[in-house]
C-alpha positions, 0 to 999 in steps of 0.5 A: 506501524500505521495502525490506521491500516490495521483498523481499516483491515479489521473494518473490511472482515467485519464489513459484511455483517453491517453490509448484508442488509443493503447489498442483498445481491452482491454475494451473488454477483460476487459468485458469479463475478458480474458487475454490481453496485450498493450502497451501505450506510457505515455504522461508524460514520453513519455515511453512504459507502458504495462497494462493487463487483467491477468483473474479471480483471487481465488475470481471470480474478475477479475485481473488487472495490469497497470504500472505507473510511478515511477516503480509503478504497479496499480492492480485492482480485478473488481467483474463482475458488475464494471469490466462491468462498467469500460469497458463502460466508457472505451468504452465511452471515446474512441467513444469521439470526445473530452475528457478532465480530471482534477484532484484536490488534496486537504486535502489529497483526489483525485477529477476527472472531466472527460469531454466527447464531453463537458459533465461530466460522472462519472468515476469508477476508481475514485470510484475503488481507493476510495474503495480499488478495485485498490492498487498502488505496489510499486517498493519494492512489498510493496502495498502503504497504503490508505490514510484512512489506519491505520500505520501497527502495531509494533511487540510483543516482544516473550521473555524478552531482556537479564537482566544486570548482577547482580551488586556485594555484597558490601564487608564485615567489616574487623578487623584492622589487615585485618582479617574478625571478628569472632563471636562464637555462644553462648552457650547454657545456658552459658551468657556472661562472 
């Protein structure tokens, strides 16, 4: 288990109580979908992060990009109902006077306690990594598998790998003068004699 994914699953739910202050706008746009850019200063790397609202995707949900540490990238498609759901969390967490999140990695599972003015709410985005609405990119452009994914399958061989070469005929008896021995065909109606 790659538990640098599951520490960047904990840092993508508890992301909006260090964000808030920065990208004023953004659980707005993210209501309504429409594009949007901020940068945050990350509190553990102390470096300028940008997150936006990029807007609907083929399928009508809404598009998402969050960097994260680690040259990492957190993309989350929203149907209308969570994108609306994680918009007033968003809200909620920043109209706190005082927030606090804890984050518990054990047997390979995420679990996130978010604390609003001393009251623990339920945060969607633990549910968005949970059900795939949220995937880590990997610097690569390679998407990091859940920990419920099964290993990718291994490619079907299309031809056979070439053959060895046939090993040589074993080499015929030779008479003791060096000459390979010579039977005449008998003949018809003719023993031997």
């Amino acid at each position: 288990m790659d538990t640098r994914y599951l520490i960047t699953a904990a840092l993508l739910v508890c992301q909006p109580l260090w964000a808030a202050s920065e990208c004023t706008e953004y659980a707005d746009r993210l209501d309504a979908c429409e594009p949007y850019e901020c940068s945050f200063t990350h509190p553990f790397t102390g470096k300028a992060m940008k997150k936006s609202v990029i807007g609907p995707d083929d399928d009508g949900n809404c598009l998402t990009r969050e960097e994260m540490p680690g040259n990492m990238t957190m993309e989350c498609r929203f149907d209308e109902a969570y994108r609306k759901e994680v918009a007033d969390y968003i809200r909620q967490v920043e109209a706190a006077e005082k927030s606090s999140t804890e984050a518990r990695i054990a047997g390979g599972k995420t679990s996130v306690t978010t604390r609003l003015d001393g009251k623990a709410v339920a945060n969607p985005l633990q549910a968005a990594m949970e059900k795939g609405l949220c995937k880590a990119i990997m610097p690569q452009g390679r998407e990091k598998p859940r920990a419920s994914s099964p290993p990718p399958a291994k490619p079907k061989r299309l031809h056979k790998p070439p053959q060895p070469p046939a090993p040589p005929a074993p080499p015929q008896a030779s008479s003791p003068q060096g000459k390979t021995p010579h039977t005449a065909p008998a003949r018809p109606g003719r023993g031997p004699g």
